[in-house]
LORO-960521 format. One record per residue (C-alpha): residue in three letters; z, y, x. Coordinates in Angstrom, 2 decimals, always signed. Each point is the difference from the previous one (the first is absolute). Example, Ala and Ser with C-alpha at 12.3 -4.5 7.8 and 13.67 -1.06 7.14 Angstrom:
<rs>
R  code       pz       py       px
R   ALA    +7.80    -4.50   +12.30
R   SER    -0.66    +3.44    +1.37
</rs>
This chain:
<rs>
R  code       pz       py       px
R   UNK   +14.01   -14.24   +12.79
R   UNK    +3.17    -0.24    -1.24
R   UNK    +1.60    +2.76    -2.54
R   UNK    +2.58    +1.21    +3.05
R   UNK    -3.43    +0.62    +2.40
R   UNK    -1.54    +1.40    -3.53
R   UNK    +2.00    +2.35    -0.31
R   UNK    +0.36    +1.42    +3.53
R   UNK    -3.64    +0.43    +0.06
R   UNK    +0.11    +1.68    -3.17
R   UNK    +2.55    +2.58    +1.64
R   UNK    -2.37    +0.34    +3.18
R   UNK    -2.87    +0.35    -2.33
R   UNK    +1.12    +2.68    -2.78
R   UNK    +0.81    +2.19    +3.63
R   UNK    -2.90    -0.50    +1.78
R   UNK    -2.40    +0.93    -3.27
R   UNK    +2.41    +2.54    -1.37
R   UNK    +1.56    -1.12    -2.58
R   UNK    +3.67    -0.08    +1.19
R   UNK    +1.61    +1.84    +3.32
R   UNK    +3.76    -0.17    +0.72
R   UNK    +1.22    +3.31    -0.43
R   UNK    +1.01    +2.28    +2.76
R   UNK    -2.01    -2.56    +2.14
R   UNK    -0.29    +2.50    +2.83
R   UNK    +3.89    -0.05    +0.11
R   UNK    +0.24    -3.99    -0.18
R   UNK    +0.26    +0.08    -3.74
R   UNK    +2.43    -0.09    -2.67
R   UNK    +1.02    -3.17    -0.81
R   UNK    -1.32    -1.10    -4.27
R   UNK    -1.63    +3.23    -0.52
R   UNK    -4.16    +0.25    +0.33
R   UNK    -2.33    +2.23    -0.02
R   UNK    -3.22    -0.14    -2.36
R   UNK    -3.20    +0.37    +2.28
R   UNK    -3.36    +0.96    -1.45
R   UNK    -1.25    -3.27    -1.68
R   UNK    +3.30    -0.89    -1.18
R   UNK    +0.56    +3.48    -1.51
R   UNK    -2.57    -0.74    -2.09
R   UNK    +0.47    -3.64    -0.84
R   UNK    +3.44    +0.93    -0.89
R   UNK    -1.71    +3.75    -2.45
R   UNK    -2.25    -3.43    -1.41
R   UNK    +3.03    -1.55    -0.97
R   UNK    +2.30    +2.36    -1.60
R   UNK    -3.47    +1.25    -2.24
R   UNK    -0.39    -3.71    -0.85
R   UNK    +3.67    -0.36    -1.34
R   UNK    +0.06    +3.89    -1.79
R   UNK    -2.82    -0.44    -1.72
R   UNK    +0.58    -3.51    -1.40
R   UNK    +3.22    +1.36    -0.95
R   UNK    -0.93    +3.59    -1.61
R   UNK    -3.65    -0.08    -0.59
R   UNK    +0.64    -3.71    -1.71
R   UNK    +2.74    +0.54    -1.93
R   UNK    +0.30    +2.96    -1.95
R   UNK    +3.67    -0.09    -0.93
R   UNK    +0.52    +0.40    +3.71
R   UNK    +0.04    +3.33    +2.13
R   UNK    +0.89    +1.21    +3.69
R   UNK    +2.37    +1.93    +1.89
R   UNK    +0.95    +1.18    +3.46
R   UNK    +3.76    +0.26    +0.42
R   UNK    +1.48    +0.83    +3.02
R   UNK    +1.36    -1.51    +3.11
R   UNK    +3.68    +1.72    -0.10
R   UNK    +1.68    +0.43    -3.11
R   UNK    +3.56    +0.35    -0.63
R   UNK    +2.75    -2.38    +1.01
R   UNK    +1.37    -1.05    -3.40
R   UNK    -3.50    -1.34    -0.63
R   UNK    +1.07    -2.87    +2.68
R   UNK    +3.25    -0.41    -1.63
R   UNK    -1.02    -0.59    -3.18
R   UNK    -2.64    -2.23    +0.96
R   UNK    +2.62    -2.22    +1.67
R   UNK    -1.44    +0.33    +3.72
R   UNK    +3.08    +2.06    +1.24
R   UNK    +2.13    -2.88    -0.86
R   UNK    -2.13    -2.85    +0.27
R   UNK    -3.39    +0.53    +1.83
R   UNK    +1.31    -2.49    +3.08
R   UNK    -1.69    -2.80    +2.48
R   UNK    +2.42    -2.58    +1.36
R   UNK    -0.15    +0.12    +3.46
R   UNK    +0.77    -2.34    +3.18
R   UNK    -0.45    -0.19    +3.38
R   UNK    -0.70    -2.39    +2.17
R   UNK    +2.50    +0.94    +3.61
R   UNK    -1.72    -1.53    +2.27
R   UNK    -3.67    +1.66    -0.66
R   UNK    +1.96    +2.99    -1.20
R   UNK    -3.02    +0.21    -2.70
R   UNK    +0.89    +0.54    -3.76
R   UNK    -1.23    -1.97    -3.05
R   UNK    +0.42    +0.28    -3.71
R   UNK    +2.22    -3.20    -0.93
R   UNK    -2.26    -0.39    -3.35
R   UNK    -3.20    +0.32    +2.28
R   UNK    +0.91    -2.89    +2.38
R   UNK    +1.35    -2.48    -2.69
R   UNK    -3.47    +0.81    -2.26
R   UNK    -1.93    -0.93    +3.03
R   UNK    +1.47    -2.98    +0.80
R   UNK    -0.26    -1.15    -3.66
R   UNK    -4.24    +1.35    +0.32
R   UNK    +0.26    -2.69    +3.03
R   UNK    +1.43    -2.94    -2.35
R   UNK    -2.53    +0.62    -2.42
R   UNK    -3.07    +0.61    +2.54
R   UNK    +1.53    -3.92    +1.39
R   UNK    -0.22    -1.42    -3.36
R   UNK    -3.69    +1.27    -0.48
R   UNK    -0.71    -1.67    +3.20
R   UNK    +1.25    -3.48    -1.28
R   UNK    -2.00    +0.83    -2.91
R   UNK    -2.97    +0.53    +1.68
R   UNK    +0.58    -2.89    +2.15
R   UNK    +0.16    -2.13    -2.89
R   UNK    -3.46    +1.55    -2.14
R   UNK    -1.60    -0.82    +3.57
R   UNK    +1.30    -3.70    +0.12
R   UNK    -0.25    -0.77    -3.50
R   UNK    -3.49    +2.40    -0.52
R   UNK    -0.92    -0.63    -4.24
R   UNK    +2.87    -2.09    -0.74
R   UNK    +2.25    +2.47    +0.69
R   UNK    +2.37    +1.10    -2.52
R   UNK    +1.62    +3.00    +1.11
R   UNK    +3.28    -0.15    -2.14
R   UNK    +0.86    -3.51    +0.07
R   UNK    +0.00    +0.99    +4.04
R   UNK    +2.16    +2.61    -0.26
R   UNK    +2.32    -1.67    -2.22
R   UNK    +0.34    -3.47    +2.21
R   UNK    -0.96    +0.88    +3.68
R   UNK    +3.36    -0.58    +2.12
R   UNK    -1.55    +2.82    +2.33
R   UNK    -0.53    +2.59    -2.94
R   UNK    +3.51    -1.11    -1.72
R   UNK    +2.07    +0.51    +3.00
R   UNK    -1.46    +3.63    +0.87
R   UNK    +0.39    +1.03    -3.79
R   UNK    +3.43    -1.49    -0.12
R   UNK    +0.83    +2.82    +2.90
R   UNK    -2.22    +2.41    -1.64
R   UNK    +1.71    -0.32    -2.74
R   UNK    +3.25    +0.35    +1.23
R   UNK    -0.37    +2.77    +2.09
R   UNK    -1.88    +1.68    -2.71
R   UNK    +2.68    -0.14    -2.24
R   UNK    +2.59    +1.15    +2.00
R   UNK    -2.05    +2.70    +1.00
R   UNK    -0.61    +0.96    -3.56
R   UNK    +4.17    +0.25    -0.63
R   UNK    +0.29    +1.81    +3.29
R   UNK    -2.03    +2.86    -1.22
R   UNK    +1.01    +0.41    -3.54
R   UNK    +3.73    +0.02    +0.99
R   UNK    -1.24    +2.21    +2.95
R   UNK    +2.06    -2.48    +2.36
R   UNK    -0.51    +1.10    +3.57
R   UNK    +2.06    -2.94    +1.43
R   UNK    -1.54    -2.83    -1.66
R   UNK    -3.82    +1.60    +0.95
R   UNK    +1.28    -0.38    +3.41
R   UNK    +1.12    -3.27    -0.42
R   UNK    -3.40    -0.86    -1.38
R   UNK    -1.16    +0.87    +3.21
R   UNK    +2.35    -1.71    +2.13
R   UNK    -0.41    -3.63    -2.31
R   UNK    -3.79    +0.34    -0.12
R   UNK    -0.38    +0.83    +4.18
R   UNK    -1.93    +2.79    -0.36
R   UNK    -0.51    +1.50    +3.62
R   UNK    -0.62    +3.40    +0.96
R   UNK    -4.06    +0.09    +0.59
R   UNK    +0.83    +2.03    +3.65
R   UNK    +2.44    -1.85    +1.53
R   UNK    -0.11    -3.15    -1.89
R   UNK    +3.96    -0.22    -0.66
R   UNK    +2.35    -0.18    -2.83
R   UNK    +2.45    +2.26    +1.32
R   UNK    +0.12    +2.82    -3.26
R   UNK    +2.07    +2.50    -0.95
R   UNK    +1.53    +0.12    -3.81
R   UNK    -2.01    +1.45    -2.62
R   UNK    +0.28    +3.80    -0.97
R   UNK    -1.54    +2.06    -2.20
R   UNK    -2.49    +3.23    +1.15
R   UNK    -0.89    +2.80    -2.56
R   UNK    -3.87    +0.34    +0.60
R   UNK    -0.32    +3.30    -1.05
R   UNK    -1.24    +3.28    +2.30
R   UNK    +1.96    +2.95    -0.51
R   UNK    -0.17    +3.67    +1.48
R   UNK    +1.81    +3.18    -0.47
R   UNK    -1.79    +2.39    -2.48
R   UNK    +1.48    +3.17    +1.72
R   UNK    +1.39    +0.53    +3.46
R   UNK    +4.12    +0.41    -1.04
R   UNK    +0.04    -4.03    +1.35
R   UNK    +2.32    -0.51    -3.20
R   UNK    -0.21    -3.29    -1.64
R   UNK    -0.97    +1.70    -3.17
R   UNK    -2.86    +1.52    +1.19
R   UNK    -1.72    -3.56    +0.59
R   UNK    -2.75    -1.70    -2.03
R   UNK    -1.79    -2.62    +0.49
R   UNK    -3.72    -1.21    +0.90
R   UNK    -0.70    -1.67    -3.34
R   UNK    -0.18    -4.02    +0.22
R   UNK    -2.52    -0.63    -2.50
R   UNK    -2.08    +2.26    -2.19
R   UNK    +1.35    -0.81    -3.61
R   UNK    +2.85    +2.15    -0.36
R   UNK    -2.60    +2.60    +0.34
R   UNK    -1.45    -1.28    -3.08
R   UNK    +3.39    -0.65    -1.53
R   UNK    +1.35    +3.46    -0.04
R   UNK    -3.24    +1.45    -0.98
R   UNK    -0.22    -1.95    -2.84
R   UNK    +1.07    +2.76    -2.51
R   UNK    -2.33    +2.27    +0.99
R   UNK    -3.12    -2.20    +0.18
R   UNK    +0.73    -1.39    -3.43
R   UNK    +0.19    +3.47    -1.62
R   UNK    -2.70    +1.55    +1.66
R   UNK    -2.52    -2.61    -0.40
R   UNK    +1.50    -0.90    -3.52
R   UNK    +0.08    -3.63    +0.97
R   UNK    +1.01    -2.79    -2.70
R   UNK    +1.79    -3.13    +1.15
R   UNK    -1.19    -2.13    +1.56
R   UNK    -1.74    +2.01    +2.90
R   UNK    +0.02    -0.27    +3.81
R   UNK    +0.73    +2.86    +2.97
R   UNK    -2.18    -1.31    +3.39
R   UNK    +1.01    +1.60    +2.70
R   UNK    -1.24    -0.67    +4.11
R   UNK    +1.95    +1.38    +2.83
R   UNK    +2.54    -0.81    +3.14
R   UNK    +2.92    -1.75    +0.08
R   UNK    +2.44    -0.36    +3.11
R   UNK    +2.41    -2.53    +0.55
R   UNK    +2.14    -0.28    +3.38
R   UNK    -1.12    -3.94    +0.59
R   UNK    +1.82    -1.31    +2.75
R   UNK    -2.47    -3.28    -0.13
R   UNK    -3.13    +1.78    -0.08
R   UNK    -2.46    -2.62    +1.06
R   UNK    -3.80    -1.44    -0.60
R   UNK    -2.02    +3.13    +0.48
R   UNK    -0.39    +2.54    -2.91
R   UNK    +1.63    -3.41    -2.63
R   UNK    +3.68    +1.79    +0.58
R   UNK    +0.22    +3.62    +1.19
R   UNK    +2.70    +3.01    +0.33
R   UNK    -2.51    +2.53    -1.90
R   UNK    -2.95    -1.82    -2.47
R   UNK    -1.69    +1.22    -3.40
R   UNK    +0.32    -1.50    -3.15
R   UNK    -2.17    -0.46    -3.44
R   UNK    +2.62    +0.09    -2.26
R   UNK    -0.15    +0.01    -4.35
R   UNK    +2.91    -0.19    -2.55
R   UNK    -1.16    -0.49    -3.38
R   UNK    +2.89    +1.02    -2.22
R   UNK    +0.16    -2.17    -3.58
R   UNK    +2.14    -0.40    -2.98
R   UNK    +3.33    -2.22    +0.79
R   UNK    -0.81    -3.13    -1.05
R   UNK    -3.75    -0.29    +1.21
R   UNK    +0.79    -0.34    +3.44
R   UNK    -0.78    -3.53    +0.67
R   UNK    -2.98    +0.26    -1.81
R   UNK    -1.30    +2.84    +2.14
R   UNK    +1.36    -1.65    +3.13
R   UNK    -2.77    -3.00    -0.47
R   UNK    -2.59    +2.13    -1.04
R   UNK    +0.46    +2.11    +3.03
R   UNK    +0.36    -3.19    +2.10
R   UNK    -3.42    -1.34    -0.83
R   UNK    -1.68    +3.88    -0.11
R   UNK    +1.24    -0.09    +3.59
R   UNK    -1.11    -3.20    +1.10
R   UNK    -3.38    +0.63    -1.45
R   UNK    -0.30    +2.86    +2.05
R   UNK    +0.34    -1.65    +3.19
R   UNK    -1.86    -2.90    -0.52
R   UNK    -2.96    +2.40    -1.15
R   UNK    -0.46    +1.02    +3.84
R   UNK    -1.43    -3.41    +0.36
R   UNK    +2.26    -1.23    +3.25
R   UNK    +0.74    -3.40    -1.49
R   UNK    +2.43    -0.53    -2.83
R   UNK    +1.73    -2.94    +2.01
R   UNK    +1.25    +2.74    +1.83
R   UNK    +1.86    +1.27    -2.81
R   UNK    +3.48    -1.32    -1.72
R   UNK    +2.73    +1.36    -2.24
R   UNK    +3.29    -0.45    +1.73
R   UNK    +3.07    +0.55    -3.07
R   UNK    +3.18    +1.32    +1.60
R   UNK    +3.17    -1.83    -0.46
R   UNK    +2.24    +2.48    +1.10
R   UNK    -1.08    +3.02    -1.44
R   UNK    +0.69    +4.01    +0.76
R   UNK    +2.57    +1.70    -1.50
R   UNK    -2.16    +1.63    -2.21
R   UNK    -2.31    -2.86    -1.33
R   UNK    +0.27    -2.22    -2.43
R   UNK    -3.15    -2.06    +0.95
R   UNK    -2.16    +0.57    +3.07
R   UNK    -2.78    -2.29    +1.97
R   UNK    -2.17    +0.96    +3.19
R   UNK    -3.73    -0.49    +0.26
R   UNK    +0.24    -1.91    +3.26
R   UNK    -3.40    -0.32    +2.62
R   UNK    -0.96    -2.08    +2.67
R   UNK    +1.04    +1.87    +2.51
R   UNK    -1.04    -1.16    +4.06
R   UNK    +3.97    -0.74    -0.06
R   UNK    +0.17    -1.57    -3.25
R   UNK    +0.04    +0.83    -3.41
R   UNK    +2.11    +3.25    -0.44
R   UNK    +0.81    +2.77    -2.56
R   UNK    -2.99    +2.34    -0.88
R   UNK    +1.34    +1.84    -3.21
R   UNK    +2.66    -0.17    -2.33
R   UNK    +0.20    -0.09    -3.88
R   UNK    +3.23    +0.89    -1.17
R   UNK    +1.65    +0.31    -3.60
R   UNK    +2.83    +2.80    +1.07
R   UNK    +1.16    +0.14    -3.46
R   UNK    +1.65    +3.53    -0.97
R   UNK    +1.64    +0.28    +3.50
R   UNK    -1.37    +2.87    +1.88
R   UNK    -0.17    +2.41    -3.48
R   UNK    +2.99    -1.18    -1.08
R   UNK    +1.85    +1.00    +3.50
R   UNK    -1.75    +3.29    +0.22
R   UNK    +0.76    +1.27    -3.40
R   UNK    +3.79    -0.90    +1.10
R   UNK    +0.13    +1.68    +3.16
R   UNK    -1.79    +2.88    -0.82
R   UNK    +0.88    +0.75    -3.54
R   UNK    -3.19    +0.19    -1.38
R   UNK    -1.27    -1.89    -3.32
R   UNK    -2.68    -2.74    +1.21
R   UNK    -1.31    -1.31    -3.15
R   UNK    -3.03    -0.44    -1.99
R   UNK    +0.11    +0.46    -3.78
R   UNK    -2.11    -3.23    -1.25
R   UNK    -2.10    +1.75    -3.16
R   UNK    -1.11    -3.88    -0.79
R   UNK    +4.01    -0.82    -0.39
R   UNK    +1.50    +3.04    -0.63
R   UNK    +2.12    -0.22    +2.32
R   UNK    +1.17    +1.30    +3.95
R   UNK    +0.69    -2.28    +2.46
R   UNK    -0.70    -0.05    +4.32
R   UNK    -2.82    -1.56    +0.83
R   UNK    -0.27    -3.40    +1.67
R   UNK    -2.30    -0.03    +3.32
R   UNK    -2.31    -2.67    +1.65
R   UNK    -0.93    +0.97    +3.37
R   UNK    -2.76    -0.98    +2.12
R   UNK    -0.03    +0.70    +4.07
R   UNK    -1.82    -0.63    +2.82
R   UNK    -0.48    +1.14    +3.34
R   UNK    -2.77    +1.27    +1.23
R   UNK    +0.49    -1.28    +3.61
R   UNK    +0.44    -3.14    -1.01
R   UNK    -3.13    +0.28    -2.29
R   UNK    -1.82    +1.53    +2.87
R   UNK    +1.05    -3.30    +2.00
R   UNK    -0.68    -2.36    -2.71
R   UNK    -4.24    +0.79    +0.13
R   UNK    +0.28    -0.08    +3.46
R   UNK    +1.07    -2.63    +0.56
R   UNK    -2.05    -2.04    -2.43
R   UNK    -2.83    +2.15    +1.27
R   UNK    +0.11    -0.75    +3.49
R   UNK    -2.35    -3.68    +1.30
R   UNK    -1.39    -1.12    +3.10
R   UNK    -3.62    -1.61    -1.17
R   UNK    -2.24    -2.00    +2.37
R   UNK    -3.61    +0.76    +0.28
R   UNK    -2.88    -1.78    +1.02
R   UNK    -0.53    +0.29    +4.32
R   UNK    +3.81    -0.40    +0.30
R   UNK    +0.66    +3.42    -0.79
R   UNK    +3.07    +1.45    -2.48
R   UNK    +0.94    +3.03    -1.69
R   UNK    +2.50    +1.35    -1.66
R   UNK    -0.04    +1.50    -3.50
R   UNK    +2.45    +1.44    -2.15
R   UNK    -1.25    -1.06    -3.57
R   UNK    +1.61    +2.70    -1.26
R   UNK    -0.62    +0.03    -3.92
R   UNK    -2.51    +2.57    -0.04
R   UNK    +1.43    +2.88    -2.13
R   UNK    +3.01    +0.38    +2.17
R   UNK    -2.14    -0.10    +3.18
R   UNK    +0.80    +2.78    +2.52
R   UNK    -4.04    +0.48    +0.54
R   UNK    -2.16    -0.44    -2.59
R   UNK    -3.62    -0.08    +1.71
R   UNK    -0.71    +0.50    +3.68
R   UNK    -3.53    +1.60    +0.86
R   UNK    -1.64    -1.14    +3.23
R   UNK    -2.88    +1.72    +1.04
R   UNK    -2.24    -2.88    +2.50
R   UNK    -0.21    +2.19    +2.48
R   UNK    +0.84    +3.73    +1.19
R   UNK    -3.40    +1.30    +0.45
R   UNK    -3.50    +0.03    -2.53
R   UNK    +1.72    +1.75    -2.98
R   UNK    +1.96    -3.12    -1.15
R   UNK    +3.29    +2.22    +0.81
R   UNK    -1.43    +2.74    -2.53
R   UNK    -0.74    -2.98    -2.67
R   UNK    +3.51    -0.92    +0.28
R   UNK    +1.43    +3.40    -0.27
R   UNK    -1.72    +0.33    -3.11
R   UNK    +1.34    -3.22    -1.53
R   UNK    +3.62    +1.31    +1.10
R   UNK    -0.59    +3.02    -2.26
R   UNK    -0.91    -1.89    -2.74
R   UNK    +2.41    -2.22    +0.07
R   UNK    +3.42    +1.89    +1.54
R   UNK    +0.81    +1.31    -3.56
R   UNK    +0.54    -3.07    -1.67
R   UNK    +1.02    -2.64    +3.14
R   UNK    +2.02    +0.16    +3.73
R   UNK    -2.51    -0.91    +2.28
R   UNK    +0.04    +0.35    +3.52
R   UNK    -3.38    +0.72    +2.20
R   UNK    -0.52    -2.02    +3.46
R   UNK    -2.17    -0.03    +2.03
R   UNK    +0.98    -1.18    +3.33
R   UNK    -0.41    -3.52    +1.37
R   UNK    -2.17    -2.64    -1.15
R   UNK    -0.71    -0.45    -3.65
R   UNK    +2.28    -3.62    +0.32
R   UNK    +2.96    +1.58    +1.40
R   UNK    +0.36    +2.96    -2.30
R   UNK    -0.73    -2.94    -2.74
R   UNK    +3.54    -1.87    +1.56
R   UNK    +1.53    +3.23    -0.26
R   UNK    -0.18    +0.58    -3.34
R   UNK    +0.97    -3.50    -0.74
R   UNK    +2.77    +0.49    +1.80
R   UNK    +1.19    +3.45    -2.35
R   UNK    -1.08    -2.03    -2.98
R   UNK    -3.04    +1.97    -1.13
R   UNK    -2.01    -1.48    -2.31
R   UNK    -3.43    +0.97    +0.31
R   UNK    -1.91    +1.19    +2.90
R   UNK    -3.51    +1.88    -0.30
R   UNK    -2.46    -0.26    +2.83
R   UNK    -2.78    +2.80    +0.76
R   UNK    -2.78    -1.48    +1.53
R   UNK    -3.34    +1.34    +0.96
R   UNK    -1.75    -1.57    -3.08
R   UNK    +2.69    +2.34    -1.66
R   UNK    -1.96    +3.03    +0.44
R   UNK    -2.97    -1.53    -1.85
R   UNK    +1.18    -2.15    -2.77
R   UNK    +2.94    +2.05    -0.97
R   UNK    +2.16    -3.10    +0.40
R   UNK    +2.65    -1.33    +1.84
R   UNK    +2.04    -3.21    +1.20
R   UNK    +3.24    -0.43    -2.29
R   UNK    +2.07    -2.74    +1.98
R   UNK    +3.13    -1.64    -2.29
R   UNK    +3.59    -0.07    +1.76
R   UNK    +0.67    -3.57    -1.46
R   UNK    -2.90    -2.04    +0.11
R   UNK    -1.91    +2.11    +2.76
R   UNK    -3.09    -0.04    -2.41
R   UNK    -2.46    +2.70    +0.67
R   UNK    -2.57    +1.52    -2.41
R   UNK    -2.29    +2.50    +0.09
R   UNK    +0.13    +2.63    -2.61
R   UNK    -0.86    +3.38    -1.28
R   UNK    +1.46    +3.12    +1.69
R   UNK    +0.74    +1.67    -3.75
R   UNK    +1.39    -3.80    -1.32
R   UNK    +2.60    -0.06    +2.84
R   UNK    +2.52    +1.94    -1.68
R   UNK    -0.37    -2.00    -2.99
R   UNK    +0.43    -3.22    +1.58
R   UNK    +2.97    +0.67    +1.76
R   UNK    +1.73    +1.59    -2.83
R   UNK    -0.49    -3.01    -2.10
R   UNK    +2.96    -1.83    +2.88
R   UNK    +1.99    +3.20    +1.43
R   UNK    +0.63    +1.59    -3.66
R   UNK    +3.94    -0.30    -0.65
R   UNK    -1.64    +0.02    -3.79
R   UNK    -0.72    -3.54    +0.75
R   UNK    +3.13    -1.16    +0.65
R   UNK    +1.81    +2.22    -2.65
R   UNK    -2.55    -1.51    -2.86
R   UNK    +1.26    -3.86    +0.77
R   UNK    +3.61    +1.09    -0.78
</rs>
């Protein structure tokens, strides 16, 4: 199966199990906005706990907020969005389909790397122990001549977009013969630039004054609160403000599922530090970050830190925790060092002192911030995706399992009473009030004991418990493992134990 077919089934799947549904489905949908169904509700709950509690519970210089989704329109205008918070955009005239010029020209430099992997590959095959991977890359004519247009193209691309020069992104496009994916033509437009922010009015005079805007991202929130959370919690520098909520932007690309929508959530944190101690923060938070991924346990080849060359207006360093996406390796969160920027630009527009008297150095000064973000969507997308496998079993049979890691998992335990009659459905009620306070579970009893089995595989649950006859007698039942499909017999007051020991979100929280 290739990633493409991957990832369509995916789609079809996270419907069909309800994880996903296009909103407004009954009115043939909105396009890049989705609606949560009842699993994915609460993978995604599983998630966001995961990420607040590593951040608060773990580190106690770090505290929550809720800010909210309007606030006032010199918030945007300080934080540069107003003025600079643009896609460039072209079109393709024959397809009549618009692209972002940045989007196109990073995929077709994805394609010259994913060809030079290929010759690499090629050669590991041909040459199998002898082969030195460098010395290849460094004298194969094949892997020479695509860097030499990687290269190029890369670099041009790179001066394009820090001298924000629409013509010369086009002209990318035009020298590199990058076709419209629709109608398969070079006919484009020029390059423009589209603000991506929602805005409404706030009253119903229609006057251009009276509009604000659906906030873009979630850190101003923390940004103008600052002052207030700093006092009241009497926090000393450095400290963090975590924050988790929606964010809208007005994507005119909005593509690969839930990976780029018009309304998402984000897990956002700015640590504020003294001026100075930036960079040093910046790595810490890097690795603190990384860790935390590679914790869940989906492979840490699926993992790399991308630095950015061409970096926000804000930032004065910034890298991407990148994952192996079914369409390639793309951005999963962001650390950014944004420097003084957003404090310093508040306390000018508004007229307010933001600073922090330093007792340690006697002196007042605005605090630097390193930010971490990520998007919960994209999180969300990231386990499933990893989760999701195809396994052959013995008889030519398959199933498919989402190997969801097992503290996120929508469905903690499934209980399956044998059959509906001879008090095994009493049994298993029973068990489900012993266990509902501490795990979601889901009770089934319909269809044969294999098919509810496939079932659950298929919403990523990882353990089952069976009620058989012999259940009534020796007060024990069938425990059957999502991964390995092991089954054990065990005590009716050790089940809650057992599963515990894997479901806990302790467990994962203790490795970090």
């Amino acid at each position: 199966m290739t990633q493409e077919e991957l990832f369509k089934v995916l789609v079809a799947h996270c419907k069909e199990y309800g994880f996903i549904f296009p909103s407004s489905e009954i009115y043939d949908g909105l396009a890049a906005v989705y609606d949560y169904g009842q699993m994915g509700v609460e993978l995604k709950n599983n998630i966001k706990r995961y990420w607040w509690e590593a951040m608060t519970r773990l580190n106690e210089n770090v505290v929550g907020i809720d800010s909210c989704v309007f606030m006032h329109p010199k918030v945007w205008v300080a934080s540069g969005h107003v003025a600079a918070f643009n896609d460039p955009l072209i079109d393709n005239k024959d397809s009549k389909k618009r692209y972002r010029a940045d989007v196109l020209i990073e995929d077709y430099l994805a394609k010259l790397e994913e060809k030079i992997n290929k010759e690499v590959e090629k050669g590991r095959k041909k040459f199998a122990e002898g082969f030195d991977e460098e010395q290849f890359r460094s004298t194969n004519p094949n892997v020479l001549r695509i860097k030499s247009k990687y290269d190029e193209i890369h670099s041009r691309f790179v001066n394009a977009s820090e001298t924000n020069n629409l013509k010369e992104l086009k002209d990318i496009i035009i020298d590199a013969e990058i076709v419209c994916p629709i109608s398969g033509t070079k006919n484009w437009t020029d390059v423009r630039q589209f603000n991506l922010m929602f805005s409404t009015p706030i009253s119903n005079t229609g006057e251009d004054d009276d509009r604000i805007y659906l906030r873009p991202e979630t850190a101003q929130g923390i940004f103008v609160d600052y002052l207030n959370v700093q006092k009241t919690g009497r926090m000393k520098i450095p400290f963090g403000i975590a924050q988790i909520g929606k964010a809208f932007r007005n994507e005119i690309v909005a593509r690969q599922f839930i990976f780029r929508m018009r309304e998402f959530e984000q897990m956002e944190m700015e640590f504020f530090c003294r001026p100075g101690t930036e960079m040093e923060w910046f790595e810490k938070w890097k690795e603190q970050r990384m860790k935390w991924h590679v914790n869940l346990g989906m492979g840490e080849e699926n993992y790399r830190f991308h630095d950015h060359e061409k970096l926000a207006h804000y930032a004065n360093a910034a890298a991407d925790i990148e994952f192996k996406f079914p369409f390639g390796f793309k951005e999963l969160e962001g650390i950014h060092s944004r420097t003084d920027f957003d404090l310093g630009n508040h306390a000018k527009l508004s007229g307010k002192k933001i600073q922090y008297f330093d007792n340690e150095t006697g002196t007042s000064y605005v605090p630097y911030c390193v930010e971490t973000s990520i998007g919960v969507d994209r999180m969300f997308l990231a386990v499933l995706s990893n989760s999701y496998k195809v396994e052959e079993l013995e008889g030519g049979e398959s199933r498919v399992v989402l190997s969801i890691p097992a503290p996120l998992a929508p469905v903690k335990l499934a209980i399956l009473p044998l059959v509906k009659k001879d008090g095994l459905p009493q049994l298993a009620q029973k068990i489900v009030d012993e266990v509902k306070f501490d795990f979601a579970y889901q009770y089934d009893e319909k269809d044969s004991i294999g098919k509810r089995y496939r079932r659950q595989d298929a919403i990523g649950t990882p353990f089952c418990v069976t009620i058989d006859h012999e259940s009534l007698t020796d007060n024990c039942v069938t425990l059957r493992d999502r991964d390995t499909m092991s089954q054990e017999r065990v005590p009716i007051d050790k089940l809650r134990e057992i599963v515990d020991a894997k479901v806990n979100m302790r467990n994962l929280l203790k490795n970090l």
